[in-house]
C-alpha positions as CSV (number, residue, x, y, z in Angstrom):
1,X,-21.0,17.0,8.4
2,X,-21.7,13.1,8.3
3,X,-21.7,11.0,11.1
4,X,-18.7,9.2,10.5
5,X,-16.9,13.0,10.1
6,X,-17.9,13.9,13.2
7,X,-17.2,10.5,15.2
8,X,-13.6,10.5,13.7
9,X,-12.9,14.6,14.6
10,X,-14.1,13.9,18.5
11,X,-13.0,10.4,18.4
12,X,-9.4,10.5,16.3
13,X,-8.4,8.4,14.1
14,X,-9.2,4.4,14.3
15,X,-6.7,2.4,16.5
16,X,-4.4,0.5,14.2
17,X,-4.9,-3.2,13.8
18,X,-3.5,-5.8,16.6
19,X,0.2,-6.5,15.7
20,X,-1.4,-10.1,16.2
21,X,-4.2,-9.6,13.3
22,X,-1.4,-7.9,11.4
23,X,0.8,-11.5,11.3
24,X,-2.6,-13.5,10.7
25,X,-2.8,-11.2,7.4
26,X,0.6,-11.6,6.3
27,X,0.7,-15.5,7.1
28,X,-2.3,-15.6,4.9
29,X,-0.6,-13.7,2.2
30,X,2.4,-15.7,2.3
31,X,3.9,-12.5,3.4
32,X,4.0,-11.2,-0.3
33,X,2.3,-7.6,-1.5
34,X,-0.6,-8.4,-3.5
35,X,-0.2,-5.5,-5.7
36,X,3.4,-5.9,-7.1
37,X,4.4,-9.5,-5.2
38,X,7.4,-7.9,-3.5
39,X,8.7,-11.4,-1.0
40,X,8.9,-10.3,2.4
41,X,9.1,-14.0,3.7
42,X,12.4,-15.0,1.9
43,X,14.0,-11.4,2.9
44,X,14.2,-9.5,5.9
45,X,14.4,-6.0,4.6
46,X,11.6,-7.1,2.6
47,X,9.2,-7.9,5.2
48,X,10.2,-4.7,6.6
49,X,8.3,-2.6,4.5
50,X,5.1,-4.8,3.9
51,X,2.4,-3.1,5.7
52,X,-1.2,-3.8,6.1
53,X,-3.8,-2.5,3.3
54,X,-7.7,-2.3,3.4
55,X,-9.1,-3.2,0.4
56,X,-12.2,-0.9,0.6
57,X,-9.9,1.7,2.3
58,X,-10.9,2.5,6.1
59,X,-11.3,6.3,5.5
60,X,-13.8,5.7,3.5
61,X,-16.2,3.3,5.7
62,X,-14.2,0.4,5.4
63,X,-14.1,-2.4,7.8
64,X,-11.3,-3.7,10.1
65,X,-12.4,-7.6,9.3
66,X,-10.0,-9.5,8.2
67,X,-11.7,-10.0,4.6
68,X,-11.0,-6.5,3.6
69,X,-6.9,-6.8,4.9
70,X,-4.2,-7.4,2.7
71,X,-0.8,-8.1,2.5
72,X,1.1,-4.6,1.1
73,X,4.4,-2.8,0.6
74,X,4.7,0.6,1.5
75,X,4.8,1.9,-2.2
76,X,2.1,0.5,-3.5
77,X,0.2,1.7,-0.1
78,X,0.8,4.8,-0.7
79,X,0.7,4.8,-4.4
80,X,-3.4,3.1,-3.9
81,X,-4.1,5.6,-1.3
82,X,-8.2,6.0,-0.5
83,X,-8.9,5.6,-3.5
84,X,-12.1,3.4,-3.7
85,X,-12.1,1.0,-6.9
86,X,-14.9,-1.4,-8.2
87,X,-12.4,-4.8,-7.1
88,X,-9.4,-5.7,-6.1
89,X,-8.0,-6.2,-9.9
90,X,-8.9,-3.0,-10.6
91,X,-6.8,-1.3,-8.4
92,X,-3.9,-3.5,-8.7
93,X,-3.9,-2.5,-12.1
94,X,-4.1,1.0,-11.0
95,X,-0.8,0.6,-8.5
96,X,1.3,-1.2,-10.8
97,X,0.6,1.3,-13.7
98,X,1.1,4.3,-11.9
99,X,4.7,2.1,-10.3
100,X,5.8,1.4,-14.2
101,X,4.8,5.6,-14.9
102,X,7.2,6.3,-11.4
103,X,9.6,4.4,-13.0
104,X,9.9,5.8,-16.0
105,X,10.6,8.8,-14.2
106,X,12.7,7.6,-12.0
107,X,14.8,6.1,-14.8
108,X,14.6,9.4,-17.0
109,X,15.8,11.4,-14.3
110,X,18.6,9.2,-12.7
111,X,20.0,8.6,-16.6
112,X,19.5,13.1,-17.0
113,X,21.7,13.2,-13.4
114,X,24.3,10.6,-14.6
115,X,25.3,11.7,-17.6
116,X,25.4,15.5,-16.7
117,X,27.5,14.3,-13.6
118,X,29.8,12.2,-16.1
119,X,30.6,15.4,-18.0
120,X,32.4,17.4,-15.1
């Protein structure tokens, strides 16, 4: 087991970053998601979802510094996951493909739902 396995099993997971560091991030970012530009600083409910991403993801040996933090909604968080990518563009192409293929869905399957509940 690598180093880094073992340091997180004894250890836990990293501490989250400073709530302080977390607004330093989001000023810098105008507080907007980088991936799919959601505006969290002209809407409260918004802002409430934006969360902080790292870039080279932590789980996977990246750093807390605030050159690898980013401005991000919860979606496209969770859509990036760990996933390690080459850049920055490259992954935000990832998240806001896979968000178009969730839509699609999304819209299949609401449209499926509303016109089967139209019919009773």
């Amino acid at each position: 087991m690598p180093f880094k396995q073992i340091k997180k099993f004894f250890a836990g997971p990293a501490p989250s970053i400073s709530r302080e560091d977390a607004m330093k991030v989001f000023r810098r970012d105008h507080f907007k998601c980088q991936y799919c530009g959601l505006d969290g600083l002209h809407k409260f409910e918004n802002w409430m979802i934006l969360t902080i991403d790292h870039v080279h993801p932590h789980a996977r040996g990246g750093g807390r510094h605030i050159n690898n933090l980013m401005t991000c909604c919860q979606p496209c968080n969770v859509i990036k996951g760990h996933r390690l990518f080459a850049g920055f563009e490259e992954a935000k192409k990832f998240v806001l493909e896979k968000r178009e293929e969730w839509r699609q869905q999304y819209l299949h399957h609401t449209k499926v739902h509303g016109a089967s509940a139209a019919g009773r």
